[in-house]
N, C-alpha and C positions, 0 to 999 in steps of 0.2 A: 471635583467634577470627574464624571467616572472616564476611562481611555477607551475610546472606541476601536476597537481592535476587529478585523475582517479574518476569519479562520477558514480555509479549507484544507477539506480531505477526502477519500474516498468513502461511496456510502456502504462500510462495509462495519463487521462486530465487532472490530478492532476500535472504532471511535466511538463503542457505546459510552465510557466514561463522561466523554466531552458532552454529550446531548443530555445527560444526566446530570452533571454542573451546571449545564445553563440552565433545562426546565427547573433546576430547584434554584435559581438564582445564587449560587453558588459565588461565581465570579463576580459580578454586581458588590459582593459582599470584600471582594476585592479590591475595587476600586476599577473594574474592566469589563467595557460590552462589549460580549462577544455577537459577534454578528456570522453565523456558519454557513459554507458554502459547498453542497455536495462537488467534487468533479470526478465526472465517472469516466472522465479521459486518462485519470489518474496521476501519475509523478510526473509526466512530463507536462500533461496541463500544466498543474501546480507550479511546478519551474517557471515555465513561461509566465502564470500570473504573478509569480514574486518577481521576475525579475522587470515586468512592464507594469507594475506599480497596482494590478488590480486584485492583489491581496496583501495581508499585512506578516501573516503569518501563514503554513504548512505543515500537515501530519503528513510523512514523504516517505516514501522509502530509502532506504540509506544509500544505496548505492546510485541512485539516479541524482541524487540532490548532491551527489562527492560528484560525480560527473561532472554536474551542472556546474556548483562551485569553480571546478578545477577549470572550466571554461570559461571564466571570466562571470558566474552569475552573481548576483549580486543580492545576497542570502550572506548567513552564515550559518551552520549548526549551531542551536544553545542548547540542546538534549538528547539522551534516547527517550522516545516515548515507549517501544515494546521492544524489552531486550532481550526473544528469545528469535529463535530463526523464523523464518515464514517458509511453509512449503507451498513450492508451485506443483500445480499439478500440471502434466504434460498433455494435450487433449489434440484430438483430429476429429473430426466430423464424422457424425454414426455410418452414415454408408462410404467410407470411403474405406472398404477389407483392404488394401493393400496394407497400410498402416495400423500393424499389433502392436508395436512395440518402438521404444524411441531409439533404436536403431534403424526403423524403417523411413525415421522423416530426415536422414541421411541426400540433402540435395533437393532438399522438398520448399517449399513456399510458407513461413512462418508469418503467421496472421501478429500483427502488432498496434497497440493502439496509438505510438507514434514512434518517431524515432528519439533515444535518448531516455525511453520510459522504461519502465522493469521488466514490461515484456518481453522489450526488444533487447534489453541491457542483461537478462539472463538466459536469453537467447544465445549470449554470445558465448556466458559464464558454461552452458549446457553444451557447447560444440567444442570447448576448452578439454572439457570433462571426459567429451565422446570421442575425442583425436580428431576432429571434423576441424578445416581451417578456416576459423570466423569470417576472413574476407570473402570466401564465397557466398556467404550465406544468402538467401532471395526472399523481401519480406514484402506484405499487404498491408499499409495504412489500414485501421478497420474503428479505428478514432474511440474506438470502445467494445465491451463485452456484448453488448449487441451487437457492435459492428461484425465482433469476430464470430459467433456464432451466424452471422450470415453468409460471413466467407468460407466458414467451413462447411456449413450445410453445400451450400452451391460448386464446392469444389475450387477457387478461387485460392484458396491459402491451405495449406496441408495441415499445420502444427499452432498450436498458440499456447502459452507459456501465463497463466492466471491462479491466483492463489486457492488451493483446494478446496475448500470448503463452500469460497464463496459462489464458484460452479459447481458446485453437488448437488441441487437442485434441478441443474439441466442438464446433467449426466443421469440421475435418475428419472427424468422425463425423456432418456433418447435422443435428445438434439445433439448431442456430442459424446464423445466415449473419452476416458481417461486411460492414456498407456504405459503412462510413468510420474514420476515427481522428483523432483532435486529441491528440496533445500538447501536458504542461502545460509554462506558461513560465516555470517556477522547479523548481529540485531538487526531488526526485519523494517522499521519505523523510528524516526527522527525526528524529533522539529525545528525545522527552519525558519529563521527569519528575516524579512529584508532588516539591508545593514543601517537604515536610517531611523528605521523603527528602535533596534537596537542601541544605536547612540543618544537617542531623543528621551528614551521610557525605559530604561536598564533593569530600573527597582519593581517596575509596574508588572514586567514583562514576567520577571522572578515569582513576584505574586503571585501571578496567573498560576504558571507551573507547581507551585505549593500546594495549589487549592487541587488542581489534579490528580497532586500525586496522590492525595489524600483521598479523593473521588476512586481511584485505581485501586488502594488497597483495601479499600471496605468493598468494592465493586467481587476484587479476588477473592476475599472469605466470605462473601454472601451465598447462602449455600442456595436462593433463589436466583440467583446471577445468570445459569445457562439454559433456563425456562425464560427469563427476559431476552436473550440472544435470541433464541428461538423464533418466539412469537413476531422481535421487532424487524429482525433479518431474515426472517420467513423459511426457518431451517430447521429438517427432521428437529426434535429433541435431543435425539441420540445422537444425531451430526456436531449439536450445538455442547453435547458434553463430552464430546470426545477433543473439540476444539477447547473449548474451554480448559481440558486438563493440561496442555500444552502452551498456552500462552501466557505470558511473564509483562507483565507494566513496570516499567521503570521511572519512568518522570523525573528522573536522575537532570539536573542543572551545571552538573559537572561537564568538560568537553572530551569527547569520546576520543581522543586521541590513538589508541590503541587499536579502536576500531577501524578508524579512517587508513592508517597503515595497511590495515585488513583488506577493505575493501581496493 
């Protein structure tokens, strides 16, 4: 009998593998249904649903889910899934001229979709970077990239901190401007899992990850791979190959130890 397994992740081009294993029944073939769940609240959602029981497993970003972890959540890491950095792009809202540059969001109001999320979590990493002292910092709940594009349009939140590519879209439509980008300096994406699932399905769970990993590298050399991005994450072509030449799957089952130091 196949393991019903509950996944979520952001609905971004980073989890095209995953939606590609399941429509080809991929996993099935594993002995695991996968049942997928966008949240466009992002890492801290995700946290929150592994650790109150309404998912089984997370595509996460690395440093919110060490967070969470180290705060009593109740996950563990069993993988990297992309083991190359993520860049955020640094954004403020198209008319708000005082803001060129990210020295200008210096004391400014940072749009965030929760607290404990990447937003807000390299938020802090960017004020490290900038001599800024993290405890001042002033953030707006915006629960999402819609949220925060409403904060920024309306002047509400000065700064928001989301992965570049997948605001390129409404950076080229005008709704917000980009005035910098930090990459982080550890793999960009993880998978977590709560610890009961873990003790219960150890062998099941490995499965899954194999068929992935395998999904990943054939997904990498497909030289049709960043016209699929494109079309399904609704992004220039040229957006989608310039991402594409930058990003690395790992689906690695080993534990990141090295990383987790890092972070």
């Amino acid at each position: 009998m196949a393991l019903k397994l509950r996944v979520a992740g952001v609905p971004e081009h980073f989890n095209a593998p995953w939606h590609i294993a399941k429509k080809k029944g991929l996993f099935e073939g594993a002995g695991v249904d996968v049942t997928w769940t966008d949240y466009p609240g992002g890492t801290g959602a995700m946290a929150k649903a592994l650790n109150e029981g309404e998912t089984d497993v997370a595509v996460i970003l690395t440093e919110g889910i060490v967070k969470d972890i180290a705060c009593g959540g109740k996950s563990k890491i069993v993988g990297v899934y992309v083991s190359s950095p993520l860049c955020w792009g640094c954004h403020t809202g198209a008319g708000q001229s005082d803001v060129q540059d990210i020295k200008d969001l210096d004391g400014k109001v940072w749009a965030v979709s929760r607290m404990t999320s990447g937003s807000h979590l390299m938020a802090v990493v960017l004020a490290e970077k900038m001599g800024w002292d993290p405890k001042t910092l002033k953030y707006e709940i915006v629960g999402s990239l819609d949220g925060a594009k409403e904060a920024l349009t309306k002047g509400i939140a000065n700064g928001f901190l989301w992965e570049k590519f997948t605001t390129k879209p409404h950076v080229d439509s005008g709704v917000m401007r980009r005035v910098g980008e930090i990459p982080t300096p550890w793999p960009c994406f993880v998978i977590a899992v709560r610890n009961e699932i873990i003790e219960a399905h150890g062998p099941k769970l490995k499965a899954m990850l194999e068929v992935l990993g395998g999904v990943c590298k054939d997904f990498k050399t497909d030289a049709a791979s960043p016209a699929y991005v494109a079309q399904e994450y609704k992004l220039k072509p040229e957006d989608a190959a310039e991402w594409f030449k930058t990003v690395e799957w790992s689906c690695s089952t080993e534990q990141p130890a090295g990383v987790l130091k890092q972070v």
